[in-house]
N, C-alpha and C positions, 0 to 999 in steps of 0.2 A: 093554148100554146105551151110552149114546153117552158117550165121555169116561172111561168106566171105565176104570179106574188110572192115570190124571191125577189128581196132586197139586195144582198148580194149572197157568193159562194166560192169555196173554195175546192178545188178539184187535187187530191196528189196520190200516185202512182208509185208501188216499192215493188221490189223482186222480194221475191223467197226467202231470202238473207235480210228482210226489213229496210235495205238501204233503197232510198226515195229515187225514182230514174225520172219522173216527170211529180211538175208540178203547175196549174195558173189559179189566177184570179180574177173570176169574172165568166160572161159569156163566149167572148173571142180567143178561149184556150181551145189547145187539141191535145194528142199524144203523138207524135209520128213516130212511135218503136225506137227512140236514139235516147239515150242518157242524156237528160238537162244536164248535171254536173260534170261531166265526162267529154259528152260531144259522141260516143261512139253507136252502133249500132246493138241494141238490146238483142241478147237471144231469144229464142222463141221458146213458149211455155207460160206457165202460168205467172199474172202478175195481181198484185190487189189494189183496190179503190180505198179514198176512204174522202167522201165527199162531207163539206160541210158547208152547212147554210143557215139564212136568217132569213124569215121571213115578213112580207107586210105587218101582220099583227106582234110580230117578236118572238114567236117562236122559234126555235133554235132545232136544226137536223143533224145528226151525225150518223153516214148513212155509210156501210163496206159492204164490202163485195168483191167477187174477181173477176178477172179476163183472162183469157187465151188471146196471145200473140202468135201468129204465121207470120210465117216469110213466102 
């Protein structure tokens, strides 16, 4: 299953300019393309991850990456 043996994790989302448009904690996050801070609708294009976790035995993840947003 996805996430098995993650104790918890953190999910957050920046545009190109570094500034953070999503962010949660836990399993029952998503991103719906809108600025947490803001409330507005994200443009499309490229945005980065930068996930972090802990897991059962205490090991520690700090994972990035990017996404492509469409509209």
């Amino acid at each position: 299953a996805v996430g098995e043996g993650i104790t918890e994790y953190t999910m957050q989302i920046f545009n190109r300019w570094g500034e953070m448009v999503g962010n949660w904690i836990g399993n029952n996050g998503w991103w719906d393309g809108y600025s947490t801070i803001a409330g507005i609708k994200c443009t499309e294009g490229a945005y980065f991850y930068k996930v972090i976790a802990e897991g059962n035995d205490g090991t520690s993840f700090d994972e990035k990456g990017y996404l492509q947003l469409f509209r």
